[in-house]
KEVO-455793 format. One line per 5 residues: their letters; for each residue x, y, z of C-alpha. Coordinates in steps of 0.2 Angstrom, whole numbers. Layout:
! residues N
A) X/Y/Z  ...
END
This chain:
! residues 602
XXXXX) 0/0/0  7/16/-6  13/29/9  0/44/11  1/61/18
XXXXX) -16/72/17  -13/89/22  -23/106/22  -13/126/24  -23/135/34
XXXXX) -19/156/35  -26/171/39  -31/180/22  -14/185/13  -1/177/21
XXXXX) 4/167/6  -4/149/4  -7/148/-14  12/155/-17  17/141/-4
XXXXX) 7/129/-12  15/136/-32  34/132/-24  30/115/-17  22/108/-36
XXXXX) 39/118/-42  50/108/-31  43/92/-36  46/97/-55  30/98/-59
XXXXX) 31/106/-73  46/107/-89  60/120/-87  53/130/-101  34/129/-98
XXXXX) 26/146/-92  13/142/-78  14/160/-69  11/164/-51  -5/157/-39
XXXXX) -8/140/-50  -21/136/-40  -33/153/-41  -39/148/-56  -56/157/-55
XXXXX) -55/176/-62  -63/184/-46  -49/176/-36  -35/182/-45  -42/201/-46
XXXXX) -45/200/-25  -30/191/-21  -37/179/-12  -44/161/-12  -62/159/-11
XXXXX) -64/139/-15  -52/127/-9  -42/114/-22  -35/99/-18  -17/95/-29
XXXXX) -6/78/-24  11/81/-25  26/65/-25  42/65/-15  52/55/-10
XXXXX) 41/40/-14  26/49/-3  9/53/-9  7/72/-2  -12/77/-3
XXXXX) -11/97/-2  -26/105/-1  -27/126/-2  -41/134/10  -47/152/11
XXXXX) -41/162/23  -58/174/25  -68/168/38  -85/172/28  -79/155/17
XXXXX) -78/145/34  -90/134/28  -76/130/14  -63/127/27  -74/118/39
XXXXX) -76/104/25  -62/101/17  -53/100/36  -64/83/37  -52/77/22
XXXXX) -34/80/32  -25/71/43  -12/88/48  -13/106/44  3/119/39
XXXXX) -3/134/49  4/150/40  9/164/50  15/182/44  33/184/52
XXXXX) 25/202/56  9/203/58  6/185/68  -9/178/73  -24/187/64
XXXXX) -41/186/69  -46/173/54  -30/163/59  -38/161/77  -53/155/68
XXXXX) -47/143/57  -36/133/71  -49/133/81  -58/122/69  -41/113/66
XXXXX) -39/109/84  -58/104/86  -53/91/72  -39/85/83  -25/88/66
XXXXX) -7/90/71  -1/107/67  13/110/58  19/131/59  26/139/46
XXXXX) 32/158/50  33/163/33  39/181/26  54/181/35  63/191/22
XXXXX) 51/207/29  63/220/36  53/223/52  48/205/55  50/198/74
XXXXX) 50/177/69  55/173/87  41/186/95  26/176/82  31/160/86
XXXXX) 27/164/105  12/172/102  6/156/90  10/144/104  1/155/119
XXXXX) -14/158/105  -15/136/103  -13/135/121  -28/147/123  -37/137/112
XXXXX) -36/121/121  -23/111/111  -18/94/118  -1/89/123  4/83/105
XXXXX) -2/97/95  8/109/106  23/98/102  23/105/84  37/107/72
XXXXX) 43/126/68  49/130/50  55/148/45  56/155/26  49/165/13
XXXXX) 34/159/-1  40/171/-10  58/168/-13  56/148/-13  64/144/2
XXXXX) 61/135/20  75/131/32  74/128/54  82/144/57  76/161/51
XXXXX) 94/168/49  100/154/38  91/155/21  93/140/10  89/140/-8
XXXXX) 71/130/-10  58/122/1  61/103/2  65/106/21  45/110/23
XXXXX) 44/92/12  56/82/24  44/90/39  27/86/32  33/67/31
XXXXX) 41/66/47  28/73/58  11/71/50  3/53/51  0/44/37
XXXXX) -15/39/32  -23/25/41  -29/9/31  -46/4/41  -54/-13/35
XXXXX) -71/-17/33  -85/-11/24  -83/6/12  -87/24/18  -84/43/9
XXXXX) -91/57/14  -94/69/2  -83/85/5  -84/94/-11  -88/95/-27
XXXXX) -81/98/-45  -90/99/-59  -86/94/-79  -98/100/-92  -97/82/-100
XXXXX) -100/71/-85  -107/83/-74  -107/83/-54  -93/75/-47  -92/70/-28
XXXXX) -75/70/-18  -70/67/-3  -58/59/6  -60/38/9  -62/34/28
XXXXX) -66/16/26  -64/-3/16  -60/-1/-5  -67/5/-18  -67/2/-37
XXXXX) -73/7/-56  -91/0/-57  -93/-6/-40  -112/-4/-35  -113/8/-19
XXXXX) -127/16/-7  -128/37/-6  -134/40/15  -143/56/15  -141/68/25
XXXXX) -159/65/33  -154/43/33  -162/40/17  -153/27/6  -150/29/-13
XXXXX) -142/12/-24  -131/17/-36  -114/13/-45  -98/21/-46  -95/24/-67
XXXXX) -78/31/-63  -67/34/-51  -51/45/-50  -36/52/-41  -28/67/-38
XXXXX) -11/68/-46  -3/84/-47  -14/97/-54  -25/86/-62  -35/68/-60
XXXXX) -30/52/-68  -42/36/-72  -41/25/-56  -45/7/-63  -38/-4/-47
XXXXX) -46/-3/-31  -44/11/-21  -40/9/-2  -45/20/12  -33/37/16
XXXXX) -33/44/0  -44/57/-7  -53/52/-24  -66/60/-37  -82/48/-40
XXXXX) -92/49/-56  -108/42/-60  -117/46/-44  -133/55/-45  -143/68/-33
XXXXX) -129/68/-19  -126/85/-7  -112/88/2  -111/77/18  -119/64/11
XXXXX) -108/47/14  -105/33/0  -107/17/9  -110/-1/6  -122/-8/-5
XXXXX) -129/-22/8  -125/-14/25  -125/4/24  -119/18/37  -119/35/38
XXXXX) -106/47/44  -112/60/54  -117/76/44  -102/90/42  -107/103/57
XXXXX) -108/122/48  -107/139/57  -123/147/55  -127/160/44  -128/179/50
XXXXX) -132/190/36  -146/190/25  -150/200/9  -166/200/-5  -161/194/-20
XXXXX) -177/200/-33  -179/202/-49  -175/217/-60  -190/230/-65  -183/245/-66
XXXXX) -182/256/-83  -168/247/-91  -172/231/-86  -168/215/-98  -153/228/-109
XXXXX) -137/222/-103  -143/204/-95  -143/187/-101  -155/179/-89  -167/191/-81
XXXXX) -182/181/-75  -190/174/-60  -187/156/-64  -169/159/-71  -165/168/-51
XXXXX) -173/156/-42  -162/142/-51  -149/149/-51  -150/152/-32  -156/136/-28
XXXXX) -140/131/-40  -126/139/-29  -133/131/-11  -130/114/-19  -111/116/-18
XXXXX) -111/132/-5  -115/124/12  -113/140/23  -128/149/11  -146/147/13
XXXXX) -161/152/2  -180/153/5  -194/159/-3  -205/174/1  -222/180/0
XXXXX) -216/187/-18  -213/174/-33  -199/185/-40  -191/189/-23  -177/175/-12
XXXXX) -171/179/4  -152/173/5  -143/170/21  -124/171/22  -109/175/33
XXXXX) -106/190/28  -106/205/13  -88/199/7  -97/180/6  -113/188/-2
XXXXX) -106/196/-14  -94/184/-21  -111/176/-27  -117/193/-33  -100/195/-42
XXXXX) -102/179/-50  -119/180/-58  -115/197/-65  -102/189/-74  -113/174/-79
XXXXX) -125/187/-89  -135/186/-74  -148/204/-70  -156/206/-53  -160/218/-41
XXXXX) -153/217/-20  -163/224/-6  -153/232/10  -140/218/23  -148/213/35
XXXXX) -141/203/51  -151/189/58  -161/193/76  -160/175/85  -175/174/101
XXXXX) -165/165/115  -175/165/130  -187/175/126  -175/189/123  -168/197/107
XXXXX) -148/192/101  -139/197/87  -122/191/81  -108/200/91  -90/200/80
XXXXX) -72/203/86  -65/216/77  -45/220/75  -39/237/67  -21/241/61
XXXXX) -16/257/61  -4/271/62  -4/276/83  -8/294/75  -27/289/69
XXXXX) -31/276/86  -40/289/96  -52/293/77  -54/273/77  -59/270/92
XXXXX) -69/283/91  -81/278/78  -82/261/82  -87/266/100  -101/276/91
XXXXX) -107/260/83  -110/250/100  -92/242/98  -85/240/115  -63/242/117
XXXXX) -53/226/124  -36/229/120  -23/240/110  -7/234/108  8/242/98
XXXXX) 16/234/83  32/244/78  25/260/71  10/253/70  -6/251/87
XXXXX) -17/235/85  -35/240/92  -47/224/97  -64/224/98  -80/217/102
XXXXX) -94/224/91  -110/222/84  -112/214/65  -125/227/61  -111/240/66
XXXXX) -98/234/54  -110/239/36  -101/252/32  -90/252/44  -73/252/32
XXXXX) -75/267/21  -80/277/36  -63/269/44  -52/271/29  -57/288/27
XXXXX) -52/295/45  -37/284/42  -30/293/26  -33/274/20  -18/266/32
XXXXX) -30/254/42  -30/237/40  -46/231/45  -50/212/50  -67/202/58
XXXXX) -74/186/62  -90/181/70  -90/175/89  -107/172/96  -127/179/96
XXXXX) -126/190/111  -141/201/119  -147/215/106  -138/231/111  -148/244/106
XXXXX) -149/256/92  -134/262/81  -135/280/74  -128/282/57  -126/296/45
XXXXX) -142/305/40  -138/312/24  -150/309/12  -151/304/-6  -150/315/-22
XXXXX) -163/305/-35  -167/309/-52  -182/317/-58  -182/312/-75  -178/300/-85
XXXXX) -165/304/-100  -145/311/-102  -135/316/-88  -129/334/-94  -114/342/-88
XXXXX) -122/360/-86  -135/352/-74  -124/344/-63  -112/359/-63  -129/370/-55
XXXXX) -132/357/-42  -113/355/-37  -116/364/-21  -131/351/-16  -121/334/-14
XXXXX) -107/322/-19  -112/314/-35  -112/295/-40  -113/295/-60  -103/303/-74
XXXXX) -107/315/-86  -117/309/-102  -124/290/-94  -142/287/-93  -153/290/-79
XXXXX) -171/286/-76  -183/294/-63  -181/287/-45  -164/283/-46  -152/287/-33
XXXXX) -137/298/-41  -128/306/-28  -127/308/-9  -136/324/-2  -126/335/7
XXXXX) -141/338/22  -152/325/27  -168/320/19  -171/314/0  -169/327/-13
XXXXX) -176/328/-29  -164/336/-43  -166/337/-60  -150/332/-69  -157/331/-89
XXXXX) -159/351/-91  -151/360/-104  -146/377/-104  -159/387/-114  -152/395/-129
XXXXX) -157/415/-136  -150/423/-151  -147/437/-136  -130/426/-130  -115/435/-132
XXXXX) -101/419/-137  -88/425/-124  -100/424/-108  -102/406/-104  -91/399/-90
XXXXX) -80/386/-91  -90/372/-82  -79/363/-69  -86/344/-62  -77/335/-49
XXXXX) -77/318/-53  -91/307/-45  -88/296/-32  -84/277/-40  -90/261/-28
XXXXX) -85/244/-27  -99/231/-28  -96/227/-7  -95/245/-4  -113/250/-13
XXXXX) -121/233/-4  -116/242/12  -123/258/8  -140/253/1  -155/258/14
XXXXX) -169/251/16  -180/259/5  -168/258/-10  -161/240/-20  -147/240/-28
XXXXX) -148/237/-48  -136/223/-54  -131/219/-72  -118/213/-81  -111/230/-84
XXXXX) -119/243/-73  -122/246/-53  -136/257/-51  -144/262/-34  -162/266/-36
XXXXX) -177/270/-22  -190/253/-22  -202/266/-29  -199/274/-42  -215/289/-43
XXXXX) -210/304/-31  -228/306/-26  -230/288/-22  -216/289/-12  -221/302/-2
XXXXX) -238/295/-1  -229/278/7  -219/290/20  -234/297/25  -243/281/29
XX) -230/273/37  -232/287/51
END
């Protein structure tokens, strides 16, 4: 039986495990001298390489020294917990990745916790040690007391320490002595983590993850707890809910390097395989035998703790610039993402052309956004929303801890703001030049929290959360009261118009783009809606002398990202999605129904 090692990198986002991952396929020799493969091999989808970051985990096998090493890449944002907390089911050890600076972040406390839960030996990597203000031997202190904290056993806190840089491609035991590649890390990964344990009996897979092919379709993986498997065995699929489904593996593969290759001699248990042919299957559901079936227990998922609207588009422009913009291509779609997206929930409303999504958070929400935009996909989202749990017949919210990075000269703004939101201060700590502020605060405080942050900051802070537990509501947050500027017509945006009502707000939209009436255009200065007109041309008399017109000066309108427009959008207003435009909008469009509504509603 061949020697196996299963191993998933763990990190806080940014500390480099894809460009660990890159130098451990290049050590190998994956690839020929002269083949071009470029940086981040594994964030292979568009929106991961434009963030930076990984948002679905990949599993790649890697051969050395005769050793089978399963490596499999996680993300590092805790809004794709429900990515790391399944693929952890498939190792048998974890690298946790440490910046050589900055240390233990708040999302590395989150995924070690879930690590340690699993009972998976640690191995520590303190990577970026080629940073000229690191402090290695500080971070590996910090590391231990944080595993300590977290209730580590006796052999977990015996764990290996390696020092190097992703970056350059190299990995040694000492900080101070670079070498000049990272087979140090490979000799580590084989001496410390188990191997994979052959257990005998009966077969058993949970289903971890999913790929998909557009020839054969679905394709379940996950790692082999139990017994063999083979090409054209029969099999039974456990439900999640205990119901039992026969049916037959087609085909079954490994992982080797990047790719799969066709497995057509049994399989034993330890190693991580792709099955083909199986129908219907979820995430968490287990393949087991065909006579005597048993079900592992079901993968255990944070719960969500945001929720949005996702409706239909029926504004002006509707059906333009989209591909799909029904009902029945939304709800598909939706009902589409769950299957593979165990942290994201969808029901129905009392509207046929309206969903209410659940997620972890905006980042997590609108990577789905961002996705279907790109598919052709045209839709409209209502305001974030946290979720309001009842616990003992009182109301909770989710509370989040909260670390901000920033120059020592812009703490006393920081705290500040977030004191104003119902964040309460824990602790401030100085890193070099820099003070690291902790918090406890409110979910509901942190939409929209950034730009305010990174505007009182001159754009230094560096700003980090993670969910920690539903605690008793805290009472109202005041926010910015400054209202909208909306359109009154629908036409051309015309730079004289604009240039009149300069002095009324900060606009959204450039000069010479479409508008239609009700959309929201720019931010008023004062608080409370306004109504402007931006179509109106200047009226033209054969009186106009040609030297007496002014020069007419537009700043430049304020450009949001997709996250930052989702945290801005209130609750009388839904954000317009298509494939080439954001607009912001009011749910009703008519002024005078709009005022009609306001005055019902009181």
């Amino acid at each position: 039986m061949q020697n196996i090692r299963n191993i998933a990198i763990i990190a806080h986002v940014d500390h480099g495990k894809t460009t660990l991952v890159d130098r451990m396929l290049h050590q190998v020799k994956l690839f020929r001298e002269n083949e071009d493969v470029g940086d981040l091999i594994l964030d292979s989808n568009d929106l991961e390489r434009e963030r930076g970051i990984t948002i679905l985990s990949k599993n790649v096998s890697v051969r050395y020294k005769g050793v089978k090493i399963n490596i499999i890449d996680t993300p590092g944002h805790s809004d794709f917990g429900g990515e790391v907390e399944r693929v952890l089911n498939m190792a048998d050890g974890v690298i946790l990745l440490v910046d050589a600076f900055e240390g233990p972040m708040p999302q590395t406390r989150f995924v070690l916790q879930k690590a340690i839960d699993l009972g998976l030996k640690p191995l520590v990597v303190i990577n970026k040690v080629d940073k000229p203000n690191c402090r290695p031997d500080e971070v590996y202190e910090s590391v231990f007391d944080l595993m300590f904290n977290l209730g580590a056993s006796e052999n977990q806190l015996d764990f290996p320490v390696i020092y190097g840089s992703s970056k350059q491609g190299w990995m040694s035991d000492d900080w101070q002595k670079p070498t000049d590649n990272v087979s140090y890390l490979l000799d580590q990964i084989i001496e410390h983590i188990p191997p994979a344990v052959f257990k005998a009996g009966t077969p058993q897979m949970q289903i971890t993850s999913m790929d998909y092919s557009s020839y054969v379709g679905r394709i379940a993986v996950g790692k082999l707890q139990r017994g063999t498997i083979k090409m054209g065995m029969p099999i039974s699929l456990v439900k999640r809910d205990g119901t039992v489904v026969k049916q037959k593996i087609k085909e079954l593969y490994l992982f080797e390097g990047l790719g799969k290759e066709k497995c057509k001699v049994e399989v034993n248990a330890g190693d991580i395989v792709a099955i083909m042919g199986i129908e219907d299957f979820e995430i968490g559901d287990t393949v087991a035998d065909i006579e005597e079936p048993e079900g592992l227990p079901a993968i255990k998922i944070d719960e969500p703790t945001m929720s949005m609207v996702f409706t239909i588009n029926n504004s002006p422009f509707f059906g333009k610039e989209g591909k799909y913009v029904t009902s029945r291509h939304l709800r598909d779609r939706l009902y589409h993402e769950i299957e593979k997206n165990l942290a994201l929930r969808v029901e129905e409303t009392n509207s046929a052309d309206a969903y209410q999504v659940f997620g972890r958070g905006i980042l997590h929400l609108s990577i789905l956004v961002e996705t279907m935009r790109r598919e052709g996909y045209e839709f409209q989202l209502g305001q974030p929303k946290v979720i309001i749990k009842e616990i003992d017949g009182k109301k909770h919210e989710p509370i989040e801890s909260l670390t901000v990075l920033v120059p020592e000269d812009f703490s006393g703004k920081v705290i500040d703001i977030i004191t104003l939101r119902k964040g309460e201060f824990l602790n401030m700590e100085p890193k070099n030049d820099r003070m690291m502020l902790e918090f406890k605060m409110p979910s509901r405080g942190i939409i929209g929290l950034r730009n305010s942050i990174l505007t009182a900051t001159e754009g230094e802070a560096i700003i980090a959360h993670r969910f920690e537990s539903f605690e008793p509501w805290k009472g109202e947050i005041k926010t910015r009261n400054n209202g909208a500027l909306i359109s009154m017509e629908t036409g051309v945006a015309v730079p004289f118009a604009i240039f009149k009502l300069i002095d009324r707000g900060k606009f959204y939209i450039n000069t010479n783009v479409e508008v239609y009436s009700g959309q929201v255009i720019g931010e008023n200065s004062r608080a409370g809606d306004l109504v402007v007109n931006v179509n109106k041309t200047k009226k033209l008399s054969n009186m106009r002398a040609s030297g007496s017109d002014d020069k007419v000066l537009i700043p430049p309108p304020i450009k949001f990202s997709l996250e930052e427009y989702m945290e801005i959008i209130r609750n009388d207003e839904y954000l317009e999605i298509t494939p080439r435009s954001l607009r912001l909008r009011k749910i009703i469009l008519n002024e005078i129904d709009r005022k009609r509504m306001t005055k019902n509603d009181k």
